[in-house]
N, C-alpha and C positions, 0 to 999 in steps of 0.2 A: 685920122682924127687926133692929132695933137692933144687935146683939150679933155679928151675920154677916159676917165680914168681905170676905167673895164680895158679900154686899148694899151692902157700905161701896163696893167698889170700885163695882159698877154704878151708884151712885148719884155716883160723883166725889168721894167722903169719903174715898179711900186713893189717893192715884196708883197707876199702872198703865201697863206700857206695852201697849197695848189696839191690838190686829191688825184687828178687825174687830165694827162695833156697829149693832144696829139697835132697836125697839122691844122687839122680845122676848128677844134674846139678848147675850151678849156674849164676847167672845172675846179675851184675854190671854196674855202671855207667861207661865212657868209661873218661881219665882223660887229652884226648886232644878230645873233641869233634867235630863231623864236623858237627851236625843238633843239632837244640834244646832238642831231642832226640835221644841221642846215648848210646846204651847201648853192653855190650859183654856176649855171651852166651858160659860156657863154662862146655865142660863134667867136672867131679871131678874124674873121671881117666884120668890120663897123657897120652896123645896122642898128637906125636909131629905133626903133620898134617893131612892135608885129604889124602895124599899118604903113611900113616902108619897107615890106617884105616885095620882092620881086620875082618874076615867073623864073629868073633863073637863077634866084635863091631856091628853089625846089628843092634840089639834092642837098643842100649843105642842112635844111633846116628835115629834114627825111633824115638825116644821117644821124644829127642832132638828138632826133628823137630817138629811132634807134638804139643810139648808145643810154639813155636814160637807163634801162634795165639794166645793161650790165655795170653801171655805174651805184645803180642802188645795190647789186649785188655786192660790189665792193664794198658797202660802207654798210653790211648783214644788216639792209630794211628786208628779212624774210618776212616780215609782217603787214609788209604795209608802207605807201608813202603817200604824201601830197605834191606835183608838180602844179608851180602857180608859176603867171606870167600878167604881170602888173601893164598896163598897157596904157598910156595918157594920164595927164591930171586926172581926171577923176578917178583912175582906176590905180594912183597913186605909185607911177612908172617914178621914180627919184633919180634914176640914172640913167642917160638918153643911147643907152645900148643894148637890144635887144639882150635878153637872161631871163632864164628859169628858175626859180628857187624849186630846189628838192631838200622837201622836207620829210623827217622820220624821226622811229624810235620813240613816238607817244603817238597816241590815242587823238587823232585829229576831231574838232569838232565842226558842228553845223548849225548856220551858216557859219562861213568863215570872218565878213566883216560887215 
C-alpha cells in the first residue's frame, strides 16, 4: 500500500517517534493526542480494517493483542488504559489501516463519544 501512510511509517518513509518495533508490529506515538499517553498499535501488514480482517490474520492480530500488556507495561499504565479501535465512517476509522489507540495516565471517562 503505497498511499498508507501507517505503511509509510512502518517502512521508515515518514519519521515517527516509535515506542516499540518488532517484525509484525509497530507501535508510535499518536500526533494529536487525547491523554498524556497516547500511543498507536499497528500490524506491519496493510490491513484496511477490522471488517477486512481474515481467518489467517488470526495469529498476527492474537499476537497484536498479546503484546498490548507488555507494551502498557512499558509506558508504567500500572493504573489503567483504554485500547480503542475506530472501525468505518461512522465509527470515525481516519486512517484506512487497521490501529489501536492505547491510551493512559488519566482517568478515562463514560461514554467515551
Amino acid at each position: 500500500m503505497t498511499e498508507c501512510i501507517f505503511c509509510k511509517i512502518a517502512n521508515k518513509d515518514i519519521p515517527s517517534k516509535i515506542v516499540y518495533e518488532d517484525d509484525r508490529i509497530v507501535v508510535f506515538h499518536d500526533l494529536q493526542p487525547q491523554a498524556p499517553v497516547h500511543v498507536l498499535i499497528i500490524p506491519k501488514k496493510h490491513i484496511s480494517s477490522m471488517d477486512d480482517l481474515q481467518v489467517e490474520d488470526t495469529e498476527l492480530i492474537g499476537y497484536l493483542m498479546v503484546k498490548v500488556k507488555d507494551i502498557a507495561a512499558e509506558l508504567e499504565l500500572e493504573n489503567g488504559y483504554r485500547l480503542v479501535n475506530n472501525c468505518g465512517e461512522d465509527g470515525l476509522q481516519t486512517v484506512k489501516h487497521l490501529h489501536f489507540h492505547l491510551l493512559g495516565k488519566r482517568k478515562m471517562t463514560w461514554p467515551p463519544g
